[in-house]
C-alpha positions in Angstrom: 27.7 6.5 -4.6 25.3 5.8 -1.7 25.3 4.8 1.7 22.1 2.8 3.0 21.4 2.7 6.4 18.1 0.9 7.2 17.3 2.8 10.6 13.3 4.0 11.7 12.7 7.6 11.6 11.1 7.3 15.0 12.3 3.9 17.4 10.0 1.8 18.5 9.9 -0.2 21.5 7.4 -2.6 22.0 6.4 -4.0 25.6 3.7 -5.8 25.7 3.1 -7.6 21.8 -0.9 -8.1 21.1 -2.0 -10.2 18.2 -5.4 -9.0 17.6 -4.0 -5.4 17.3 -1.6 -6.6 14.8 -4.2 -9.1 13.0 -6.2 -5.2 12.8 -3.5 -3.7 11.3 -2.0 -6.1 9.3 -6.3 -6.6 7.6 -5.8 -2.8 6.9 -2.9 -2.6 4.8 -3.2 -6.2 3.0 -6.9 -7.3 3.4 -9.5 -7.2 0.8 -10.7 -3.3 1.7 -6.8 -2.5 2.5 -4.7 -0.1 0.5 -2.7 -2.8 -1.2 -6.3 -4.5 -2.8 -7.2 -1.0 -3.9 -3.7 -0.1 -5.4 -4.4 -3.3 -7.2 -7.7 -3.0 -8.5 -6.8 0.2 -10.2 -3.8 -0.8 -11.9 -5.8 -3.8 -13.0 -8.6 -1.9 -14.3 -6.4 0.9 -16.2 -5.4 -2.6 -18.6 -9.3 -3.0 -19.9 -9.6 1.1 -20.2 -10.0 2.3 -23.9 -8.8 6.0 -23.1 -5.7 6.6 -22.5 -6.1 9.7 -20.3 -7.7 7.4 -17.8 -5.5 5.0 -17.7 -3.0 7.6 -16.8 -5.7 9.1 -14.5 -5.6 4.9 -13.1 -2.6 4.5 -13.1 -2.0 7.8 -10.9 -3.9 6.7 -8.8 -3.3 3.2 -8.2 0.1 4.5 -7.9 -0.6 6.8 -4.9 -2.8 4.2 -3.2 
């Protein structure tokens, strides 16, 4: 058995909220050039791959990303 505890490694205390910093970030992690689109791509790609050592080599990869 486990106990979860959903607490941040480090707190954060924000002051002073600004949008276009958060608009930035938010871009970076979900947005077409973000980590989530390239994740995607590869895991998508390693589908059409006729080799099965790269799709492991994809799917590595994508999983990483």
């Amino acid at each position: 058995m486990f106990q979860y505890e959903k607490k941040l490694q480090y707190p954060i205390n924000i002051k002073k909220p600004n949008p276009k910093y958060a608009q930035i970030i938010i871009s970076q992690y979900g947005g077409p050039d973000g980590e989530l689109g390239a994740s995607l791509r590869y895991l998508s790609q390693r589908f059409s791959m006729p080799y099965p050592e790269l799709k492991g080599l994809l799917t590595d990869i994508g999983t990483e990303e």
